[in-house]
MOPAC internal coordinates of N, CA, C and O (Angstrom, degrees):
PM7 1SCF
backbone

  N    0.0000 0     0.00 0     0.00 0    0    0    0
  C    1.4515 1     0.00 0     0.00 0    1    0    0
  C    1.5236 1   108.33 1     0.00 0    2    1    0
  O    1.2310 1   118.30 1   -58.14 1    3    2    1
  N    1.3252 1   120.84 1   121.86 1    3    2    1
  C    1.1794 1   125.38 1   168.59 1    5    3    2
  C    1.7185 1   113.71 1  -100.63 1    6    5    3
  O    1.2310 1   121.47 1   -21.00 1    7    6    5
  N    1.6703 1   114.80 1   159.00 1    7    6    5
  C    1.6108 1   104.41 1  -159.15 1    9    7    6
  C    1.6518 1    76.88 1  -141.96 1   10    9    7
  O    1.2310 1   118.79 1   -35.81 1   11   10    9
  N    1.0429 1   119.90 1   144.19 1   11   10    9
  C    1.8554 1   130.84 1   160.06 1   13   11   10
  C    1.2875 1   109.09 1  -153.58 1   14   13   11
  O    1.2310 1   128.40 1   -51.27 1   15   14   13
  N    1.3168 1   101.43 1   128.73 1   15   14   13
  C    1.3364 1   119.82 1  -158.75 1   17   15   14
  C    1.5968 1   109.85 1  -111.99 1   18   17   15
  O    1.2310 1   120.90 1   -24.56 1   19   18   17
  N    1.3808 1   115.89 1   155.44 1   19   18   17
  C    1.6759 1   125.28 1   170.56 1   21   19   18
  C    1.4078 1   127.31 1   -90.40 1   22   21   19
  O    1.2310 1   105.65 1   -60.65 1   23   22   21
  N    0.8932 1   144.20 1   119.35 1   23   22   21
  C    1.5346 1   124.97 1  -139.13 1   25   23   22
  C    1.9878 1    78.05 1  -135.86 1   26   25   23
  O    1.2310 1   126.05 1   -13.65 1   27   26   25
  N    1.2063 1   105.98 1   166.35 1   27   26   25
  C    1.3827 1   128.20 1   163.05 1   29   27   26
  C    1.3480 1   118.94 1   -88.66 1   30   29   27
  O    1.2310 1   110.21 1   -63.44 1   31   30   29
  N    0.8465 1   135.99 1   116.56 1   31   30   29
  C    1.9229 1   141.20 1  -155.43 1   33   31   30
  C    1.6854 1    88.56 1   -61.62 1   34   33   31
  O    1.2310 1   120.05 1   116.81 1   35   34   33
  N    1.1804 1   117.51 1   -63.19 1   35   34   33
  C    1.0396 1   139.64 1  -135.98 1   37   35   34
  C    2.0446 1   108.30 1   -77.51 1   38   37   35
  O    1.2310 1   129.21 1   124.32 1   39   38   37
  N    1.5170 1    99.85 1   -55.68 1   39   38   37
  C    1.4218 1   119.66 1  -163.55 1   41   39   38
  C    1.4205 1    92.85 1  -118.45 1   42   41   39
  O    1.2310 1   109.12 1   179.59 1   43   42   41
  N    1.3672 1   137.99 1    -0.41 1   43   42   41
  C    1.6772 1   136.13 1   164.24 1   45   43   42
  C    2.0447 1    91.41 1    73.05 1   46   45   43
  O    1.2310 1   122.75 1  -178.43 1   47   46   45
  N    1.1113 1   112.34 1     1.57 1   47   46   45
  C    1.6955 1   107.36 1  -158.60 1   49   47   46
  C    2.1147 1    95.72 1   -62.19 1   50   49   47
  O    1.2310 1   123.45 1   -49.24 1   51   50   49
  N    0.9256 1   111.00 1   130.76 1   51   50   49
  C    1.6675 1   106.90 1   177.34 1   53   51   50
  C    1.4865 1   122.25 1   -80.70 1   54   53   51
  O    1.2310 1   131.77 1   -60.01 1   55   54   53
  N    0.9805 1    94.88 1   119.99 1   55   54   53
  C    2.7278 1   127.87 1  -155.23 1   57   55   54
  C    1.6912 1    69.34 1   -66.95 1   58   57   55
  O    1.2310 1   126.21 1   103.47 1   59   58   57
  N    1.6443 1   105.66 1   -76.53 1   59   58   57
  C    1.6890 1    98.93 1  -133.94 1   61   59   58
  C    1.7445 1    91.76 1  -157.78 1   62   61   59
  O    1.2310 1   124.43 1    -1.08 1   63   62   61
  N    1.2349 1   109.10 1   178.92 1   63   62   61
  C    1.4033 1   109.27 1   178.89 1   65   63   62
  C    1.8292 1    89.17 1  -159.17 1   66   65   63
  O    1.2310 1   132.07 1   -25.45 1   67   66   65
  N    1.8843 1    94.29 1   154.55 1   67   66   65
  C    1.7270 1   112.20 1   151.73 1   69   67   66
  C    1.0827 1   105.52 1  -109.80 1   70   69   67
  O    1.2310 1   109.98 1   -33.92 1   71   70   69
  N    1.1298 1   136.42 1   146.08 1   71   70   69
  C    1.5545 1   145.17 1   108.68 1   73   71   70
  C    1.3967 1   137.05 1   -86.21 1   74   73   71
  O    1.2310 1   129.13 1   -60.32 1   75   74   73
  N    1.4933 1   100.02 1   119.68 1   75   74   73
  C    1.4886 1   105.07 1  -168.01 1   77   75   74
  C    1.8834 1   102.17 1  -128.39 1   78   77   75
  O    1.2310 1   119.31 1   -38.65 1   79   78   77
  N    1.7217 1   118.93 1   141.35 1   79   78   77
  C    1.3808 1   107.44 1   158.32 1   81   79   78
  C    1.1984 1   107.20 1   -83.54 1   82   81   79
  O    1.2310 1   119.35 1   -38.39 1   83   82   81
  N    1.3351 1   118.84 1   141.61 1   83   82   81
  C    1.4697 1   123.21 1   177.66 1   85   83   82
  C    1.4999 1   115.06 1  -112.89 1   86   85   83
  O    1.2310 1   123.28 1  -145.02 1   87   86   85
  N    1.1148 1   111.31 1    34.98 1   87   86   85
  C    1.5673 1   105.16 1   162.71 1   89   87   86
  C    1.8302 1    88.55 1  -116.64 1   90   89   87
  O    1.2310 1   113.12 1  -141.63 1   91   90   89
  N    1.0721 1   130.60 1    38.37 1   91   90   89
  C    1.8975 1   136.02 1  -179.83 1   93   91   90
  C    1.4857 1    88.28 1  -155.51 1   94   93   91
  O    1.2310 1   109.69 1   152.60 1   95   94   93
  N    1.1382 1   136.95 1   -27.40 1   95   94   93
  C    1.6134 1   130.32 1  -148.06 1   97   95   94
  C    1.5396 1   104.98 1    26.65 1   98   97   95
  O    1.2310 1   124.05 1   -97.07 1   99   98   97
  N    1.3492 1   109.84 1    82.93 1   99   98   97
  C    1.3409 1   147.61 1  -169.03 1  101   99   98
  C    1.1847 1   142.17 1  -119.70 1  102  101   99
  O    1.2310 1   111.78 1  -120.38 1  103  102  101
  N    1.4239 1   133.10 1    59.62 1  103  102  101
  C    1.7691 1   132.15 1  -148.28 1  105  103  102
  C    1.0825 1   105.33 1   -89.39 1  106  105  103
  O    1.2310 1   130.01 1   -65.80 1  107  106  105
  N    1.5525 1    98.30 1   114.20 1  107  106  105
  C    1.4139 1   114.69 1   174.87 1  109  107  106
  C    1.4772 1   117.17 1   -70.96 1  110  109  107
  O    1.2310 1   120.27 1   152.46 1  111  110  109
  N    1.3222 1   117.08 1   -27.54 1  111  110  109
  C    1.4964 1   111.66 1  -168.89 1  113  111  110
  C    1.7172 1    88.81 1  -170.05 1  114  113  111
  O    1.2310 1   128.45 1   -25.16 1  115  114  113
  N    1.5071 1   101.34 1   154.84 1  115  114  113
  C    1.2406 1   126.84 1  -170.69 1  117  115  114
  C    1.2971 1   105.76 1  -145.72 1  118  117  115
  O    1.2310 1   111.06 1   -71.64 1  119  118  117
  N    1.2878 1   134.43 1   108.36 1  119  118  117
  C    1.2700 1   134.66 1  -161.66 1  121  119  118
  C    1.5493 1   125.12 1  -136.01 1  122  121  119
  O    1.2310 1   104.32 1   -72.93 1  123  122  121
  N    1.0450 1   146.54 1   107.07 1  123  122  121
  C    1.6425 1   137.83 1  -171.11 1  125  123  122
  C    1.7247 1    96.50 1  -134.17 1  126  125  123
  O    1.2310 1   138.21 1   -30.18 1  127  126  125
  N    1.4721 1    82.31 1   149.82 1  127  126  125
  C    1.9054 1    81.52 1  -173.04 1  129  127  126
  C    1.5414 1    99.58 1   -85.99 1  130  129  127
  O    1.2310 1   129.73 1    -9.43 1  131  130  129
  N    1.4438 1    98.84 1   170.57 1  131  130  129
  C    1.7031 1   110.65 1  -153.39 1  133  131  130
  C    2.1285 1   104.59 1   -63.50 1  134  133  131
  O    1.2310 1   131.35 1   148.62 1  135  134  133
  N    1.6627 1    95.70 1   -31.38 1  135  134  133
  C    1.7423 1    80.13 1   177.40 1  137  135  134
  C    1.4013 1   118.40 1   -95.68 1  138  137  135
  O    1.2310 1   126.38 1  -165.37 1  139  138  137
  N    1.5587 1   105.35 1    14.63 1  139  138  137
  C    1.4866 1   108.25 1   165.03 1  141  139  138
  C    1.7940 1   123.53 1   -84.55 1  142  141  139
  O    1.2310 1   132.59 1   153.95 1  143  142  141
  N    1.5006 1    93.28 1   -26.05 1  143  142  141
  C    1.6248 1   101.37 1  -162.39 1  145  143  142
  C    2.2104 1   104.25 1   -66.27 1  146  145  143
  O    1.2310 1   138.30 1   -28.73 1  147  146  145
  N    1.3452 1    82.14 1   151.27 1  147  146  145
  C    1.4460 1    69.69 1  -173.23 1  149  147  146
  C    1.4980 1   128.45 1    89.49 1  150  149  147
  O    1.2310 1   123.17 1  -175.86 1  151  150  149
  N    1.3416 1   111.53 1     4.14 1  151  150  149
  C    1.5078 1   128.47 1   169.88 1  153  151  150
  C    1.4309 1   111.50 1  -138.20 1  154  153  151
  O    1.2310 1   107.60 1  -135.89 1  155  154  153
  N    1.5964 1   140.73 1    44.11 1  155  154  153
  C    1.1388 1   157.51 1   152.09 1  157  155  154
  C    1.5570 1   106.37 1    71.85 1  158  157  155
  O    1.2310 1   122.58 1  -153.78 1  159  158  157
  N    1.9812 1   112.66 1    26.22 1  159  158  157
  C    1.5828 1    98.41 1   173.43 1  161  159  158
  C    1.9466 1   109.77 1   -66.49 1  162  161  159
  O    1.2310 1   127.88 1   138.54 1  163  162  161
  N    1.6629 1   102.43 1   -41.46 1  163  162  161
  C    1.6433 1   111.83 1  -165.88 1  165  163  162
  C    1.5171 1    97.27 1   -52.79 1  166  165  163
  O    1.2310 1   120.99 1   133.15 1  167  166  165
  N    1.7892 1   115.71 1   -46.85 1  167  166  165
  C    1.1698 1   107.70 1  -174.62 1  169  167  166
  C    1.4701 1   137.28 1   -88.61 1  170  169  167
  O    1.2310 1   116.96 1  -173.56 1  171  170  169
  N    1.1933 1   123.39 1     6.44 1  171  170  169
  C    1.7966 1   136.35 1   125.57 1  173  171  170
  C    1.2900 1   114.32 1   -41.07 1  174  173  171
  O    1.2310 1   121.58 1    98.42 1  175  174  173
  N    1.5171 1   114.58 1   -81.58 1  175  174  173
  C    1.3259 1   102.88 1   170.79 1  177  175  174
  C    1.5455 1   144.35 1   -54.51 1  178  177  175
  O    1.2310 1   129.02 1   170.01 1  179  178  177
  N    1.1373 1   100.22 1    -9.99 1  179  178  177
  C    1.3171 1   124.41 1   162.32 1  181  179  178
  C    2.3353 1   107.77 1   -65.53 1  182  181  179
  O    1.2310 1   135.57 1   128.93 1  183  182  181
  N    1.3482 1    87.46 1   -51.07 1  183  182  181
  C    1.4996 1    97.73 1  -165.13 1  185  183  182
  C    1.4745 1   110.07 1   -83.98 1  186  185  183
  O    1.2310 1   118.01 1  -176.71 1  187  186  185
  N    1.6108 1   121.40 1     3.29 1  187  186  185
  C    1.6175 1   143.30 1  -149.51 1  189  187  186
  C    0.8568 1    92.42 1   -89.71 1  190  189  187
  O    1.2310 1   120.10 1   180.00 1  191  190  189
  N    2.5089 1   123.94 1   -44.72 1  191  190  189
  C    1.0064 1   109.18 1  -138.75 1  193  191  190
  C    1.7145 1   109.64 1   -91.87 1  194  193  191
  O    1.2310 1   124.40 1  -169.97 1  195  194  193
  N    1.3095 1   109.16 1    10.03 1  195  194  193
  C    1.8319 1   141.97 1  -170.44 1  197  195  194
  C    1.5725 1    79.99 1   -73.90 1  198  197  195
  O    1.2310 1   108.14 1   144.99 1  199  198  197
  N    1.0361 1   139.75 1   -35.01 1  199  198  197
  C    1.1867 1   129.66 1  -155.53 1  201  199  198
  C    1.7141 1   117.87 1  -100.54 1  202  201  199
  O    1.2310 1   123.61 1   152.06 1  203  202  201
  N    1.6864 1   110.69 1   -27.94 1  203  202  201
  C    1.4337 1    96.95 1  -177.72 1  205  203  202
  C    1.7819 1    84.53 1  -136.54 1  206  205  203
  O    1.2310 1   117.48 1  -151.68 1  207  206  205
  N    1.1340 1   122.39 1    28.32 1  207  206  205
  C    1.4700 1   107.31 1  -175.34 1  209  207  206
  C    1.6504 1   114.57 1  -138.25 1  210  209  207
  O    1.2310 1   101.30 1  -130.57 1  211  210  209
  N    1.5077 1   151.66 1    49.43 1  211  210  209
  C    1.6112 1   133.63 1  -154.15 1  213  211  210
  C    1.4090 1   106.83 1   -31.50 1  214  213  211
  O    1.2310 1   136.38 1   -19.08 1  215  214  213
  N    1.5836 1    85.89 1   160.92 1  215  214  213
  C    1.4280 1   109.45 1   154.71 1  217  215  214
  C    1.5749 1   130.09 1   -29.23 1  218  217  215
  O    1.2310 1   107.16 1   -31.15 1  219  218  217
  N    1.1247 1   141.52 1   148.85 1  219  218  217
  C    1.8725 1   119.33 1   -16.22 1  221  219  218
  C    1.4579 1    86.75 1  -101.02 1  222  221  219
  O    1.2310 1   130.67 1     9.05 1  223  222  221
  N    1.4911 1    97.01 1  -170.95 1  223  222  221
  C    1.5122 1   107.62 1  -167.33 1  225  223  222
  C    1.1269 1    95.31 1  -151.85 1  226  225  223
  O    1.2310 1   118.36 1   -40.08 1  227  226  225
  N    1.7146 1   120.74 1   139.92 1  227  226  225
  C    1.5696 1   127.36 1  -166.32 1  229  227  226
  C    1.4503 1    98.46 1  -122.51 1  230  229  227
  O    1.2310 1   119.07 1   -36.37 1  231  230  229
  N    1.3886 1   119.37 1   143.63 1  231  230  229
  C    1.7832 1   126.88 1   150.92 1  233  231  230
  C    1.2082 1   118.86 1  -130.50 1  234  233  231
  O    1.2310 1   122.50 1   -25.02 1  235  234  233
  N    1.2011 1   112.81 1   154.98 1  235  234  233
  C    2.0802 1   115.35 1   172.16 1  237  235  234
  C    1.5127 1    91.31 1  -111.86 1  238  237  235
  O    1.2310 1   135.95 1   -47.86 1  239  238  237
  N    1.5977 1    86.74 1   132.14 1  239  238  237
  C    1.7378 1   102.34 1  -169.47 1  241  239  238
  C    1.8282 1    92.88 1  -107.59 1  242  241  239
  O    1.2310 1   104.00 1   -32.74 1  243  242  241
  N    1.5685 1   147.09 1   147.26 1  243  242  241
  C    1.2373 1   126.93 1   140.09 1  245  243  242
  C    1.9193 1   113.68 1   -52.74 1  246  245  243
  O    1.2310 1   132.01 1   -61.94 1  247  246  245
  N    0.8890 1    94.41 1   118.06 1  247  246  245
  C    1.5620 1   109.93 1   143.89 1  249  247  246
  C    1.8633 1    98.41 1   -13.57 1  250  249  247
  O    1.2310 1   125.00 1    98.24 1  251  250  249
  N    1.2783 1   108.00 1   -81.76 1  251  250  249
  C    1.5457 1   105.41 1  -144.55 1  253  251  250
  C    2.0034 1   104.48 1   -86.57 1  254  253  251
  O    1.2310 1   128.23 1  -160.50 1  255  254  253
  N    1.5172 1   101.76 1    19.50 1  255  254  253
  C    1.3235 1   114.81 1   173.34 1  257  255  254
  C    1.7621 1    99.13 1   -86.15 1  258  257  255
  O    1.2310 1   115.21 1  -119.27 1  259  258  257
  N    0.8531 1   126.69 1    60.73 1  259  258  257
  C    1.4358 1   127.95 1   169.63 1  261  259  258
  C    1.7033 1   125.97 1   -42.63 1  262  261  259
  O    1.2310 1   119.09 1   145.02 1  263  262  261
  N    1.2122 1   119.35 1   -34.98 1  263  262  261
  C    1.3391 1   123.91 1   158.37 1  265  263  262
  C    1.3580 1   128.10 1   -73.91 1  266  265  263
  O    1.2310 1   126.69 1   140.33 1  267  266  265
  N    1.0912 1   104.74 1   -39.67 1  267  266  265
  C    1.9779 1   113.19 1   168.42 1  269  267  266
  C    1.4010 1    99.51 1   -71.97 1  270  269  267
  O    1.2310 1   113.27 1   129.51 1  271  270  269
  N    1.0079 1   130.32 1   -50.49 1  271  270  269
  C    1.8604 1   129.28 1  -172.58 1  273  271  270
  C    2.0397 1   101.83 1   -52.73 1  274  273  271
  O    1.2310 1   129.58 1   135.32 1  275  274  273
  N    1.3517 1    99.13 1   -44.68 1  275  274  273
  C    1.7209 1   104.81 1  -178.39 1  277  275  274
  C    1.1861 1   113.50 1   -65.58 1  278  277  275
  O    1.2310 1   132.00 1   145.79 1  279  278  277
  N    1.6161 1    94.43 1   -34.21 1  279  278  277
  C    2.0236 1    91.87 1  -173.58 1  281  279  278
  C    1.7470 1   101.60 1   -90.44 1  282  281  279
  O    1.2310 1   113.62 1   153.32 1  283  282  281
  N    0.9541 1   129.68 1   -26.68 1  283  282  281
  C    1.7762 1   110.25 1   162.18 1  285  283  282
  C    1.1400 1   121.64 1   -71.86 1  286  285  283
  O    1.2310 1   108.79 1   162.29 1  287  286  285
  N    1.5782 1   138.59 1   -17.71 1  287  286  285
  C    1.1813 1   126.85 1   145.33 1  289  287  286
  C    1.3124 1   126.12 1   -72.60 1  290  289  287
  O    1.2310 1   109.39 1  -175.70 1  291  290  289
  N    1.1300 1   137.50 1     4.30 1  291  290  289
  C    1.0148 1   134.56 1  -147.32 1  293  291  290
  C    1.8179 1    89.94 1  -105.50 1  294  293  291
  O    1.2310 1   135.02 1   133.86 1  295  294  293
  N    1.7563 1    88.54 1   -46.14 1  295  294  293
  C    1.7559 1   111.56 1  -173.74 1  297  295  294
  C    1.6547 1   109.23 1   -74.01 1  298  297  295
  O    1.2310 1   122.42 1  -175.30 1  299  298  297
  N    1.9222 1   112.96 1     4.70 1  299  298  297
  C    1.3155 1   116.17 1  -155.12 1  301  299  298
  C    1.1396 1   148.61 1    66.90 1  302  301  299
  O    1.2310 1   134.94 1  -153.10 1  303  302  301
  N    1.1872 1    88.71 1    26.90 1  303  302  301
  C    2.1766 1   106.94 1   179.92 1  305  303  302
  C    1.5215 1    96.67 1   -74.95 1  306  305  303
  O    1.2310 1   116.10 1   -22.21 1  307  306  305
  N    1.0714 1   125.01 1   157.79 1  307  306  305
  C    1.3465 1   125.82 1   152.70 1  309  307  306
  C    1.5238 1   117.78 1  -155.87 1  310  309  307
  O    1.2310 1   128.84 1   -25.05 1  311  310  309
  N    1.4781 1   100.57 1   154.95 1  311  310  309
  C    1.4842 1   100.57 1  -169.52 1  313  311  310
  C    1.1347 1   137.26 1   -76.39 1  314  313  311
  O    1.2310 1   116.34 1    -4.98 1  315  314  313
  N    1.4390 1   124.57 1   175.02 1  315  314  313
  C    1.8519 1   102.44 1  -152.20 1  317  315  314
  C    1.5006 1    70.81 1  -139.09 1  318  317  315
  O    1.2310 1   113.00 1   122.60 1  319  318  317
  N    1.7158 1   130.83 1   -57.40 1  319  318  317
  C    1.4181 1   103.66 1  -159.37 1  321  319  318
  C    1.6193 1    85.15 1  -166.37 1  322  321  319
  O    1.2310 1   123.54 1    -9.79 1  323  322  321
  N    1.5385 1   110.83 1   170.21 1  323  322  321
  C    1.7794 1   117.79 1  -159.95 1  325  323  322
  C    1.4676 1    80.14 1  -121.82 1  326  325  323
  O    1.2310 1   120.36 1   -17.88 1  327  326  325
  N    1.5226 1   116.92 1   162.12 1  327  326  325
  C    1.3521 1   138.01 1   177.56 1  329  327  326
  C    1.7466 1   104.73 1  -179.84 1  330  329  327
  O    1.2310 1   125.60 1   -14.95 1  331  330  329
  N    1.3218 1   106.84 1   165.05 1  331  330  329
  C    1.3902 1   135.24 1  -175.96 1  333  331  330
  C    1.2369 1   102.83 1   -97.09 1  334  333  331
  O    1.2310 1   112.77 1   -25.34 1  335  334  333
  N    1.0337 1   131.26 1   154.66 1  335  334  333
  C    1.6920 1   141.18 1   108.64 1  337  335  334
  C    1.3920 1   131.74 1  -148.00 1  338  337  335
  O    1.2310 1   119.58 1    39.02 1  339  338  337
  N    1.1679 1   118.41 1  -140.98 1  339  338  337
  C    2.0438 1   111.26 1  -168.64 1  341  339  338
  C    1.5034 1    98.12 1   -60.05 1  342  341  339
  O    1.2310 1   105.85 1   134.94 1  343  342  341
  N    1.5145 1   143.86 1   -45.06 1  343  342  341
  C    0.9087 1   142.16 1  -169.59 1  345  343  342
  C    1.7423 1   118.04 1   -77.70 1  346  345  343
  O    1.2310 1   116.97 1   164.15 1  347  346  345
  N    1.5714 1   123.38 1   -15.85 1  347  346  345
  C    1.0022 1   113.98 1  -179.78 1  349  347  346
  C    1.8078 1   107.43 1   128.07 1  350  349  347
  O    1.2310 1   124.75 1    -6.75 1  351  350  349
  N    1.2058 1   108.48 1   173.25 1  351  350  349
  C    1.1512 1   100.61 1  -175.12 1  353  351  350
  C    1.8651 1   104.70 1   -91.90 1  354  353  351
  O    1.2310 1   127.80 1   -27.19 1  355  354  353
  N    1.4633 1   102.59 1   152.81 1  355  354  353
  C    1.8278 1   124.04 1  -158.56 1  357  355  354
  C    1.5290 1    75.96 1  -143.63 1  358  357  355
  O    1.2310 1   133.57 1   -12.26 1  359  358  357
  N    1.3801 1    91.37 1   167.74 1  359  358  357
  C    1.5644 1   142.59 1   160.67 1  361  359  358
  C    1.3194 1   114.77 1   -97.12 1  362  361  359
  O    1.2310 1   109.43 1   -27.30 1  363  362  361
  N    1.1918 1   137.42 1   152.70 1  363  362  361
  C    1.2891 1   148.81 1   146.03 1  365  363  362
  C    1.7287 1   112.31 1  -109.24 1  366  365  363
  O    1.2310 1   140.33 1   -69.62 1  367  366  365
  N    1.6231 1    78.17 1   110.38 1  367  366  365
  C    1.4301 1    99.91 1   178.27 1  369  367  366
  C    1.9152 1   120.29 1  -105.30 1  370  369  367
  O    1.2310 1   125.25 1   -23.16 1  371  370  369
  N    1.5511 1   107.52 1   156.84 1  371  370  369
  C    1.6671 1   110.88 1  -168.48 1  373  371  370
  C    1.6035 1    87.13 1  -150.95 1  374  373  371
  O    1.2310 1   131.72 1   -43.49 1  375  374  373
  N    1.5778 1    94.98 1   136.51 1  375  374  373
  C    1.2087 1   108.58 1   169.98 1  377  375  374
  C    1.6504 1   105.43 1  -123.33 1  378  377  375
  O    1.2310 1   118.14 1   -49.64 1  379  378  377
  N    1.5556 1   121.14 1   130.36 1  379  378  377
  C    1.5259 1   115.60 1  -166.18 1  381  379  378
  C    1.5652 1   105.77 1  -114.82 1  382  381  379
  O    1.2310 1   126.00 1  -177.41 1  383  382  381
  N    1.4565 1   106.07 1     2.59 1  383  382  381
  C    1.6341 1    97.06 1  -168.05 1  385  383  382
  C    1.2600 1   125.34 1    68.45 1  386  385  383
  O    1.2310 1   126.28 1  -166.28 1  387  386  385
  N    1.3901 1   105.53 1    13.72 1  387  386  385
  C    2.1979 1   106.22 1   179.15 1  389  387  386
  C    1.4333 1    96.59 1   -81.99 1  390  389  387
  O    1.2310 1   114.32 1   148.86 1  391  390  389
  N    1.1730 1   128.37 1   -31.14 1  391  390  389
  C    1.5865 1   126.95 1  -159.80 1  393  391  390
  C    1.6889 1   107.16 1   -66.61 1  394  393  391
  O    1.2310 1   124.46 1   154.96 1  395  394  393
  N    1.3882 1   109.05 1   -25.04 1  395  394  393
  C    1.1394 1   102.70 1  -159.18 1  397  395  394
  C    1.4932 1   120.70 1   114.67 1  398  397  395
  O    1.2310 1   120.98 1   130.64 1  399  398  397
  N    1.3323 1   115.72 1   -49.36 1  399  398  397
  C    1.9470 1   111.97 1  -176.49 1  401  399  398
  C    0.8615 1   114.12 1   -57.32 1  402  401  399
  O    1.2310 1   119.63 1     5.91 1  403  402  401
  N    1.3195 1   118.32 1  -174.09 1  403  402  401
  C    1.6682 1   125.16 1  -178.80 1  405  403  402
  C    1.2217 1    93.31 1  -118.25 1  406  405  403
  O    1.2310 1   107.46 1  -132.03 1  407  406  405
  N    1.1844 1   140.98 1    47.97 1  407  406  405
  C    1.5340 1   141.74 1   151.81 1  409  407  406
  C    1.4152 1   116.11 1   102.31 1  410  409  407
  O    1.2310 1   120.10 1   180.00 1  411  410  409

């Protein structure tokens, strides 16, 4: 599991973090604190992983996460296939870099 984090230039205070396993290129979690979201921390880190991780890269989104589902399409994720588990029903999402974005 690799973790890279968003830091505040200024006050070091920590924006947001990914975690992804990278022997799956696999994001476990995508995280920005609540007065960060909405000012392009998710989507840096989103665009970070271009930098130490190839192509493609998979996440399971919930279904009823409606704002995270908008912002991986938004960044060009798209879905590959729907499933259940303890948490509820998700998506399985893949982003391949054909679209063009930076993740």
């Amino acid at each position: 599991e690799i973790i890279h984090v968003a830091e505040d230039p200024e006050s070091g205070a920590l924006l947001g973090f990914i975690s992804v396993w990278s022997k799956e290129h696999f994001v476990h979690h995508l995280y920005v604190t609540p007065d960060q979201q909405r000012c392009g921390t998710g989507s840096a880190l989103l665009r970070s992983l271009r930098s130490w991780l190839p192509l493609p890269y998979r996440l399971k989104c919930l279904e009823e996460n409606h704002a995270a589902l908008a912002f991986y399409r938004r960044h060009g994720w798209a879905e590959l296939e729907r499933g259940t588990d303890t948490l509820g029903d998700y998506l399985l999402m893949e982003y391949d870099g054909r679209d063009g974005q930076a993740g």
